[in-house]
C-alpha positions as CSV (number, residue, x, y, z in Angstrom):
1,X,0.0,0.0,0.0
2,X,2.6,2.5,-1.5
3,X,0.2,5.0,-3.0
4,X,-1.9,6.6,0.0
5,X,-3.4,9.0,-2.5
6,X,-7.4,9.3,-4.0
7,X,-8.2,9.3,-7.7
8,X,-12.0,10.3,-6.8
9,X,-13.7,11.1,-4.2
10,X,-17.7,10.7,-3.9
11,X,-19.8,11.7,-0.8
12,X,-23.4,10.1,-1.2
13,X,-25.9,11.6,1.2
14,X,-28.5,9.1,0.2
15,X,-26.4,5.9,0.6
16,X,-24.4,7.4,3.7
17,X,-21.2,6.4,2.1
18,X,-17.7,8.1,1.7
19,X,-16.7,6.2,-1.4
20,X,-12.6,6.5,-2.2
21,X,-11.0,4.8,-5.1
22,X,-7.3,5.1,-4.7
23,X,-4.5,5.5,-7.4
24,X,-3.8,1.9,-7.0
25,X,-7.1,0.8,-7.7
26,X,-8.1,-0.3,-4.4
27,X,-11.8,1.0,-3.3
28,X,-13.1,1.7,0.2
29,X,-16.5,2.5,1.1
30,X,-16.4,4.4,4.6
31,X,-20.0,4.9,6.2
32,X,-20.6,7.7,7.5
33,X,-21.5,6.3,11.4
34,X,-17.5,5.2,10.7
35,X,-16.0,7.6,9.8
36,X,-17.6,9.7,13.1
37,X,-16.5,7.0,15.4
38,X,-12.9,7.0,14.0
39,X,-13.1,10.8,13.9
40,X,-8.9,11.4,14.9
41,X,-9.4,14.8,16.7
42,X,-8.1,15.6,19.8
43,X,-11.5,15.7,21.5
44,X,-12.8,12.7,20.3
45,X,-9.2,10.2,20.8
46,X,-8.9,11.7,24.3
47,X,-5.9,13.8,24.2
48,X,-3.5,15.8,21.7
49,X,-1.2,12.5,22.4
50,X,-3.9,10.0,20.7
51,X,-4.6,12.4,17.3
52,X,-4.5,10.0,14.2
53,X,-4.2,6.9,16.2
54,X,-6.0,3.8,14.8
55,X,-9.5,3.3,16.3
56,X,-10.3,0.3,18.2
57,X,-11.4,-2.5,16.1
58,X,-14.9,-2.9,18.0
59,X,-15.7,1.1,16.2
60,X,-15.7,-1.4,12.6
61,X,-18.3,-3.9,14.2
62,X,-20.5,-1.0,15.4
63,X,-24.3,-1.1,13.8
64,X,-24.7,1.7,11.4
65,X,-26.8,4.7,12.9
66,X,-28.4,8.3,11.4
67,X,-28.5,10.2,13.9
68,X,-27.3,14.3,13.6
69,X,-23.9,12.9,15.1
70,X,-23.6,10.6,11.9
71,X,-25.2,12.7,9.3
72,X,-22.9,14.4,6.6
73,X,-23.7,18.3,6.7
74,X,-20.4,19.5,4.6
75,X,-17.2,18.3,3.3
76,X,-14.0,19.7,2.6
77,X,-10.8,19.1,1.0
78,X,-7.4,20.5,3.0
79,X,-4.9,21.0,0.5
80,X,-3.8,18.2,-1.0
81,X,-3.2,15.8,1.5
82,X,-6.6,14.9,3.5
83,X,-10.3,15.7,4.1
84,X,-12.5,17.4,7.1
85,X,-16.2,17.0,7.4
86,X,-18.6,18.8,9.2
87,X,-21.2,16.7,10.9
88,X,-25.1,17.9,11.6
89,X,-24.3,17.8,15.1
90,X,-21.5,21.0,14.7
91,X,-18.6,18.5,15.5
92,X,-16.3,19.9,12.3
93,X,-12.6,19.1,14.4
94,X,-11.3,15.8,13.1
95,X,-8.8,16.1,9.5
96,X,-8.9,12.7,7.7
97,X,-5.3,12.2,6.2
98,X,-5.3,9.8,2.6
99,X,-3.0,7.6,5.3
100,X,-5.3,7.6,7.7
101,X,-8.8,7.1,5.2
102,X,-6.4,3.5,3.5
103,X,-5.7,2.2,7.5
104,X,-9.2,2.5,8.2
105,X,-10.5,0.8,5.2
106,X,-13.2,-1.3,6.6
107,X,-13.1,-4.1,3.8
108,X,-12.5,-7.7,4.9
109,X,-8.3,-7.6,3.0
110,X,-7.4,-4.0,4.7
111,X,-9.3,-5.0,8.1
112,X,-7.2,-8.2,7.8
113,X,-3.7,-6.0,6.9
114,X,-4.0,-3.3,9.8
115,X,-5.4,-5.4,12.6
Protein backbone atom coordinates (compact mmCIF):
# COMPACT_ATOMS: atom_id res chain seq x y z
CA UNK A 1 0.00 0.00 0.00
CA UNK A 2 2.55 2.45 -1.51
CA UNK A 3 0.16 5.00 -3.01
CA UNK A 4 -1.91 6.59 0.03
CA UNK A 5 -3.38 9.02 -2.49
CA UNK A 6 -7.44 9.28 -4.03
CA UNK A 7 -8.25 9.30 -7.71
CA UNK A 8 -11.96 10.33 -6.75
CA UNK A 9 -13.72 11.10 -4.20
CA UNK A 10 -17.75 10.66 -3.88
CA UNK A 11 -19.79 11.71 -0.78
CA UNK A 12 -23.45 10.08 -1.22
CA UNK A 13 -25.85 11.57 1.23
CA UNK A 14 -28.48 9.09 0.21
CA UNK A 15 -26.40 5.92 0.57
CA UNK A 16 -24.44 7.43 3.74
CA UNK A 17 -21.21 6.40 2.10
CA UNK A 18 -17.71 8.12 1.66
CA UNK A 19 -16.69 6.18 -1.43
CA UNK A 20 -12.62 6.49 -2.24
CA UNK A 21 -11.00 4.84 -5.09
CA UNK A 22 -7.32 5.06 -4.68
CA UNK A 23 -4.47 5.47 -7.45
CA UNK A 24 -3.75 1.89 -6.96
CA UNK A 25 -7.07 0.77 -7.66
CA UNK A 26 -8.12 -0.33 -4.40
CA UNK A 27 -11.78 0.98 -3.32
CA UNK A 28 -13.15 1.72 0.23
CA UNK A 29 -16.48 2.55 1.10
CA UNK A 30 -16.40 4.40 4.56
CA UNK A 31 -20.02 4.85 6.24
CA UNK A 32 -20.56 7.72 7.50
CA UNK A 33 -21.49 6.31 11.42
CA UNK A 34 -17.53 5.16 10.75
CA UNK A 35 -16.04 7.65 9.82
CA UNK A 36 -17.59 9.72 13.13
CA UNK A 37 -16.54 6.99 15.38
CA UNK A 38 -12.92 7.00 13.96
CA UNK A 39 -13.11 10.76 13.86
CA UNK A 40 -8.94 11.36 14.91
CA UNK A 41 -9.39 14.75 16.70
CA UNK A 42 -8.07 15.58 19.84
CA UNK A 43 -11.55 15.73 21.49
CA UNK A 44 -12.77 12.75 20.28
CA UNK A 45 -9.20 10.19 20.82
CA UNK A 46 -8.95 11.66 24.31
CA UNK A 47 -5.92 13.83 24.23
CA UNK A 48 -3.46 15.78 21.71
CA UNK A 49 -1.24 12.45 22.36
CA UNK A 50 -3.93 9.96 20.65
CA UNK A 51 -4.62 12.42 17.31
CA UNK A 52 -4.53 10.00 14.20
CA UNK A 53 -4.20 6.92 16.20
CA UNK A 54 -6.05 3.84 14.82
CA UNK A 55 -9.50 3.34 16.31
CA UNK A 56 -10.26 0.32 18.21
CA UNK A 57 -11.42 -2.52 16.14
CA UNK A 58 -14.90 -2.87 18.03
CA UNK A 59 -15.69 1.05 16.23
CA UNK A 60 -15.70 -1.42 12.59
CA UNK A 61 -18.31 -3.89 14.24
CA UNK A 62 -20.54 -0.96 15.37
CA UNK A 63 -24.30 -1.11 13.83
CA UNK A 64 -24.70 1.68 11.45
CA UNK A 65 -26.84 4.69 12.94
CA UNK A 66 -28.39 8.29 11.37
CA UNK A 67 -28.46 10.21 13.92
CA UNK A 68 -27.27 14.26 13.59
CA UNK A 69 -23.93 12.86 15.07
CA UNK A 70 -23.58 10.57 11.93
CA UNK A 71 -25.24 12.68 9.25
CA UNK A 72 -22.94 14.41 6.59
CA UNK A 73 -23.70 18.34 6.74
CA UNK A 74 -20.36 19.52 4.60
CA UNK A 75 -17.20 18.26 3.33
CA UNK A 76 -14.02 19.69 2.63
CA UNK A 77 -10.80 19.08 1.04
CA UNK A 78 -7.42 20.47 2.98
CA UNK A 79 -4.89 21.01 0.47
CA UNK A 80 -3.78 18.18 -1.03
CA UNK A 81 -3.23 15.76 1.45
CA UNK A 82 -6.65 14.90 3.50
CA UNK A 83 -10.28 15.66 4.11
CA UNK A 84 -12.50 17.44 7.14
CA UNK A 85 -16.24 17.01 7.43
CA UNK A 86 -18.63 18.81 9.18
CA UNK A 87 -21.16 16.74 10.93
CA UNK A 88 -25.13 17.91 11.55
CA UNK A 89 -24.27 17.81 15.10
CA UNK A 90 -21.48 21.02 14.70
CA UNK A 91 -18.57 18.50 15.46
CA UNK A 92 -16.26 19.94 12.30
CA UNK A 93 -12.63 19.09 14.41
CA UNK A 94 -11.34 15.80 13.09
CA UNK A 95 -8.78 16.07 9.49
CA UNK A 96 -8.88 12.73 7.74
CA UNK A 97 -5.33 12.24 6.25
CA UNK A 98 -5.31 9.81 2.64
CA UNK A 99 -2.99 7.65 5.31
CA UNK A 100 -5.27 7.62 7.71
CA UNK A 101 -8.77 7.06 5.16
CA UNK A 102 -6.40 3.51 3.49
CA UNK A 103 -5.65 2.24 7.55
CA UNK A 104 -9.19 2.53 8.23
CA UNK A 105 -10.51 0.84 5.24
CA UNK A 106 -13.18 -1.32 6.65
CA UNK A 107 -13.13 -4.10 3.83
CA UNK A 108 -12.50 -7.72 4.91
CA UNK A 109 -8.34 -7.59 3.01
CA UNK A 110 -7.44 -4.01 4.70
CA UNK A 111 -9.25 -5.03 8.14
CA UNK A 112 -7.16 -8.15 7.75
CA UNK A 113 -3.71 -6.02 6.91
CA UNK A 114 -4.02 -3.35 9.80
CA UNK A 115 -5.39 -5.39 12.65
Amino acid sequence: MSDFNPASITANRQTRLLVLTWKDGHVSQYPFALLRRACPCAECKGGHEKMGSLPEPEVFALPDENTPATRLAQIEAVGAYALTIAWEDGHHFGIYNWRYLREICPCQACRQAYE
